[in-house]
Structures are given as C-alpha cells and as structure tokens.
C-alpha positions as CSV (number, residue, x, y, z in Angstrom):
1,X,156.9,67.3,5.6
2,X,154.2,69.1,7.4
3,X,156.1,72.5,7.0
4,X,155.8,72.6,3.4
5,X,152.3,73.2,1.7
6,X,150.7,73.4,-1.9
7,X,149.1,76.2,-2.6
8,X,147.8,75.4,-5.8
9,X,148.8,73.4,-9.1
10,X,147.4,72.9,-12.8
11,X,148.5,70.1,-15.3
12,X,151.5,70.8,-17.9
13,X,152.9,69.0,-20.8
14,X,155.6,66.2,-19.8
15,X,158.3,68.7,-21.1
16,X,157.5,71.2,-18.8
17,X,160.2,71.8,-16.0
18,X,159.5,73.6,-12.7
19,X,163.8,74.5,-13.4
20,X,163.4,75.6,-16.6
21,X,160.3,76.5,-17.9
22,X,159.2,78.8,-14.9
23,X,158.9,82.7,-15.9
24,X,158.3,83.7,-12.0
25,X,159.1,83.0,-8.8
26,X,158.9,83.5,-5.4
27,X,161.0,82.8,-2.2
28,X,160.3,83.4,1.3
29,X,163.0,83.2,3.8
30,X,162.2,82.7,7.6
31,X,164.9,83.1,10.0
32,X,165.1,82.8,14.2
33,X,165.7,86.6,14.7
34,X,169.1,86.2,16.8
35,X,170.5,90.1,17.2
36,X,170.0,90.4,13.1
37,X,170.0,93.9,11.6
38,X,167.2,94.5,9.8
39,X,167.8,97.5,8.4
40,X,171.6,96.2,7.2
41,X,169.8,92.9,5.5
42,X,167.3,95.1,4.3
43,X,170.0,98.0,2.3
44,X,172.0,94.5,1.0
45,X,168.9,93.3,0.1
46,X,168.0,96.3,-2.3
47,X,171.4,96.4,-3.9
48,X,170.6,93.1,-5.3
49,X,167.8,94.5,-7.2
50,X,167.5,94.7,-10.6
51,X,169.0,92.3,-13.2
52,X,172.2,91.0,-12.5
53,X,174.4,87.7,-13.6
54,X,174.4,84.6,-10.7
55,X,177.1,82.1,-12.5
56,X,179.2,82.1,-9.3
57,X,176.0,81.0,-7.5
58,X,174.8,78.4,-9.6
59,X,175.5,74.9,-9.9
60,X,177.0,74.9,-13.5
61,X,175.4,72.2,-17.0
62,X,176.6,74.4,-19.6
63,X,174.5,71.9,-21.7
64,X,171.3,73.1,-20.2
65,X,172.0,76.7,-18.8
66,X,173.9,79.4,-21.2
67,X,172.0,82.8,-19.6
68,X,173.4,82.9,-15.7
69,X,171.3,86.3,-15.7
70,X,168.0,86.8,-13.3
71,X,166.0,89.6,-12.2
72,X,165.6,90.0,-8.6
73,X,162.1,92.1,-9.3
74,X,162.1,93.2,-5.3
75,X,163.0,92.1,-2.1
76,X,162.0,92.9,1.5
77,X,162.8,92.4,5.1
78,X,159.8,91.7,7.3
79,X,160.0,91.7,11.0
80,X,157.2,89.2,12.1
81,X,157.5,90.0,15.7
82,X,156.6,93.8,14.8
83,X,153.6,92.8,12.0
C-alpha cells in the first residue's frame, strides 16, 4: 500500500527470519488525537521500560519461541500537532 515504505534492505541467507533473527527493532505508532492524554500514555509508557516477559501477549509455538522476554529499550509520546 502507498502508506507503507522501505527504507532500506541488504541480502541475507535463506535462513534468515525478519521474526527471529532480528536483534532490534523499531515501532512507530500514529494515532487520530481524539481527547488522548498524553502525559497518562506517556507515564504507562515508561513503566514498560526495561526488560520484562510478553507470553500473555504473544501468539504462542512453544516449538519455535522458549524466551517470551523483550526489552522495551525506550518509549515516547510525541504530539505531532505541537512538533
């Protein structure tokens, strides 16, 4: 779709998988500001910093996922309307 964009890419091994073979990532979250609070989102935000254990949100394959642990490195609320 035209919303979604490359950025960049380079050429891995067939074994390679964008699920679980990537150290890093990054997410980016837009939503239509409707009477949000900012600063709310923002202190729930920072509690989930740090390294914590997602099995409850994760679609479980014991076979291929034993470690339900991630770290959330940071997070941040941006008000695009203010930037």
């Amino acid at each position: 779709p035209p919303t979604i964009r490359v950025l960049g890419w380079c050429p891995v091994t067939p074994e390679f998988s964008a699920r679980f073979s990537c150290s890093d990532r990054t997410y980016r979250y837009h939503f239509i500001r409707r009477n949000l609070d900012l600063p709310a989102m923002n202190e729930a935000l920072q509690k989930m910093v740090g390294r914590h254990d997602f099995r409850n949100f994760c679609k479980m394959n014991v076979e291929q996922v034993s470690n339900f642990e991630r770290v959330i490195k940071s997070g941040r609320i941006v008000d695009s309307a203010a930037a």
